[in-house]
N, C-alpha and C positions, 0 to 999 in steps of 0.2 A: 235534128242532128245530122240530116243525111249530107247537109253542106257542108260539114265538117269531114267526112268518110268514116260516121259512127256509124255502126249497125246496131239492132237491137238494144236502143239506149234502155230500156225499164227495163231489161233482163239483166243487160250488166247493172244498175243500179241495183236490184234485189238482190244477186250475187255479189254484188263489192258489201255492201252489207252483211250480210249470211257470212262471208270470210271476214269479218273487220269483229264479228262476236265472236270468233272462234278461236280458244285462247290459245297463246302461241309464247314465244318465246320472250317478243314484246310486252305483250300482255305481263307477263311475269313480270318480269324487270319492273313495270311501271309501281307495279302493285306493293312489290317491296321495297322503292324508292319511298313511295305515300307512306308506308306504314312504318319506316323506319325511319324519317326525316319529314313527313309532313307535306299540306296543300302545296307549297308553291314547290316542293322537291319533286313532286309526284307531276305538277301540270309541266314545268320545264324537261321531264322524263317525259312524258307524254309530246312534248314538241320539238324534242330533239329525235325522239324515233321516228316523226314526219318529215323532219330534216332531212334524215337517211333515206327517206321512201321517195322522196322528192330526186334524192343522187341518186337512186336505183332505176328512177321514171327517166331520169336525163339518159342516164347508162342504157337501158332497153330503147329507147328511142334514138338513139346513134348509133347502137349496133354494138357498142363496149362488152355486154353484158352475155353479148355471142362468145365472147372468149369462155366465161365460164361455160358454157354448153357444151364446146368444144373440146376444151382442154381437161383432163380427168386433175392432172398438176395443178392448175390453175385452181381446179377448183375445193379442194385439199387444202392449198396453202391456206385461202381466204377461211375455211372452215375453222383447221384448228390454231392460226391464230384469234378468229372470233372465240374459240372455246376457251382458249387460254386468257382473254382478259376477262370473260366472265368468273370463271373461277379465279383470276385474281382480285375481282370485286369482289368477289365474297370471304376470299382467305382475309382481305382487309379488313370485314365488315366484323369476321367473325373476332380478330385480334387487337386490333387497333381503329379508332373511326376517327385518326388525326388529317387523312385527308380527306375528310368529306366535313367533318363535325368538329369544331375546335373549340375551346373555350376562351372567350375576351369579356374580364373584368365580369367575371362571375356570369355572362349568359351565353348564352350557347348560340357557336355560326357555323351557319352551314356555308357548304362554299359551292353553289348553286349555278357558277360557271361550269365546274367540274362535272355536275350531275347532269347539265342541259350537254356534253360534250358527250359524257359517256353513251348518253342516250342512242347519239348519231353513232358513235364508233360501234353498238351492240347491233344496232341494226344495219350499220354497211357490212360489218366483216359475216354477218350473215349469210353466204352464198344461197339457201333456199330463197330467201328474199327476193336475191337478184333472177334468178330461174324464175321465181313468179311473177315477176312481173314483165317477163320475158314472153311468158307460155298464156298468161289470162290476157294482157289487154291486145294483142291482135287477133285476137276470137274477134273481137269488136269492131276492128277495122275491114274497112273498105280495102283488099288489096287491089283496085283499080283508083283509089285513090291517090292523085299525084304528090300530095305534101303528107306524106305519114306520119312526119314529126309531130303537126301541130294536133293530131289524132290522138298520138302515145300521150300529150302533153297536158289534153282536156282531161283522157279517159283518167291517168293517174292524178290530176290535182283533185278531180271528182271523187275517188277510189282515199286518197288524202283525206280528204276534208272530212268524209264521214267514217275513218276511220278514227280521225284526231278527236271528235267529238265524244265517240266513245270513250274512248283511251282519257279526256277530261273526267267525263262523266264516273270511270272507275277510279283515279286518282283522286277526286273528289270524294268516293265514300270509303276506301281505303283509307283514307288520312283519317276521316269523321272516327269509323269505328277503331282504330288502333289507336288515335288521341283518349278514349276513354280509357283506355290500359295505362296509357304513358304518365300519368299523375303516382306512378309508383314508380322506383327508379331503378330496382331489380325487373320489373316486370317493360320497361322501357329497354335494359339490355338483352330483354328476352327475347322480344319482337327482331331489335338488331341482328343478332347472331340468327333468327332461324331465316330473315332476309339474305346472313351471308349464304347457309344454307344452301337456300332455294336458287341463288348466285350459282354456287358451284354447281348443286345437280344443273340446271340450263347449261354449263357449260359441257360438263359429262354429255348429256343427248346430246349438245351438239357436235361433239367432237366423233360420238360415235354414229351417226346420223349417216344414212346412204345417199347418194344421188339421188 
């Protein structure tokens, strides 16, 4: 990897790892997408938050992402509007689930564009997102390295990929174990509403969250 201007490639891969199981904000979100709406709600939640990591990898690797470091404004605004739509995912979850969950001809749709969208919006307006990936992957880099873009570019799809596998991997048993609940229909609106829940607290921490 040193032709690339990677340093310490197995350190960073055992570290992008170690940070990819350690549950965060995303992790949430996924968890309660799966258990409230099921497999394919939970993996599209799962790859829309890679969507976002992938903007956050372009943003760190052009330099965008300096604004948040810089600007105290900047990086405020991005917070508590991230915390504001989270807690509107859940005031929704908790009261009504006509835009996620509708009913057509007695079965139930989910609307699965929505959830792969909100995915990306939870994790761009995330500003800690965008700082981390600011502050770990040029640990990695060569600064004598002449093309640092295509550096930031490797390190995060790597950082990406074995994050998304996890983030599958938990959407997948989240869905499995909350599908044995959901054959009752009071205990299906139960799971929903402690999903809006879990919605609102993510977005309380993150609104009250420091630099």
């Amino acid at each position: 990897m040193a032709s690339l201007g990677i340093l310490h490639f197995w350190t960073f891969l055992a570290a992008g790892i170690v940070l990819n199981l350690t549950p965060g904000v995303d992790t949430m979100y996924i968890l309660g997408r799966s258990m409230s709406c099921g497999i394919k709600a939970g993996i599209l939640s799962a790859l829309g938050i890679s969507t976002g990591s992938m903007l956050h990898t372009l943003a760190a690797a052009t330099g965008l992402s300096l604004v948040l470091a810089a600007s105290a404004t900047a990086f405020h605004v991005v917070k508590y509007f991230g915390a504001a739509y989270l807690v509107y995912l859940g005031v929704q979850m908790l009261f009504t689930s006509r835009s996620i969950v509708s009913r057509k001809n007695g079965r139930q749709v989910v609307n699965y564009k929505r959830i792969y969208l909100s995915g990306i919006l939870t994790n761009v307006l995330n500003p800690k997102v965008a700082l981390f990936f600011l502050a770990f992957l040029p640990q990695f880099i060569d600064p004598a390295y002449p093309t640092p873009f295509f550096s930031f570019l490797v390190l995060g799809a790597l950082f990406i990929t074995t994050g998304t596998i996890w983030c599958l991997l938990l959407a997948v048993f989240a869905a499995k174990i909350s599908a044995l609940f959901k054959e009752n229909k009071s205990t299906s609106k139960l799971l929903n509403r402690l999903s809006g829940l879990l919605f609102i607290g993510l977005g309380v921490k993150l609104a009250v969250m420091k630099r």
